[in-house]
N, C-alpha and C positions, 0 to 999 in steps of 0.2 A: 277536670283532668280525666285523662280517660285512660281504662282498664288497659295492662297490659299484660296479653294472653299467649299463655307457654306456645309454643308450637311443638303440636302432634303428628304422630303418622299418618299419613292421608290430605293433612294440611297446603300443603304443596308437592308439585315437581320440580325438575330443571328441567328445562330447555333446551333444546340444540346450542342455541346462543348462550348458553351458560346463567340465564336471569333464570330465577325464584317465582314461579307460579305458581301464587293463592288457588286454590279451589272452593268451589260451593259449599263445601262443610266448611272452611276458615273461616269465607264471608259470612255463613247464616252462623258462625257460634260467634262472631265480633258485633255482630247484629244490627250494621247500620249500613249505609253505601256511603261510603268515601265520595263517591261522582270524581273518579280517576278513569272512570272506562275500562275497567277489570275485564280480563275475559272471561273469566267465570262469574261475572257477578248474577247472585240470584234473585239482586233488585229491580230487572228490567233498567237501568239506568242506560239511557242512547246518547253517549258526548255530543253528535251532530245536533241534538235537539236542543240538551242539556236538560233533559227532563226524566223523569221514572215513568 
């Protein structure tokens, strides 16, 4: 089962569009990559390739 972590300030923005974007400090304190193709992720993960 995995942790589930408060969100902080700095955590995310919004969007023009109105969606929730994770940032670089979310992803490194959740400490894993999803392999969702985040735009901030700090794992190098490329969906095209599907690889880190």
């Amino acid at each position: 089962m995995k942790n589930i972590l408060p969100i902080e300030e700095g955590d995310f923005y919004w969007s023009e569009d109105g969606y929730r974007v994770f940032t670089e400090q979310y992803h490194l304190k959740r400490g894993y990559c999803c392999e969702s193709g985040c735009k901030h992720c700090p794992y190098g993960y490329d969906p095209k390739t599907n690889s880190q």
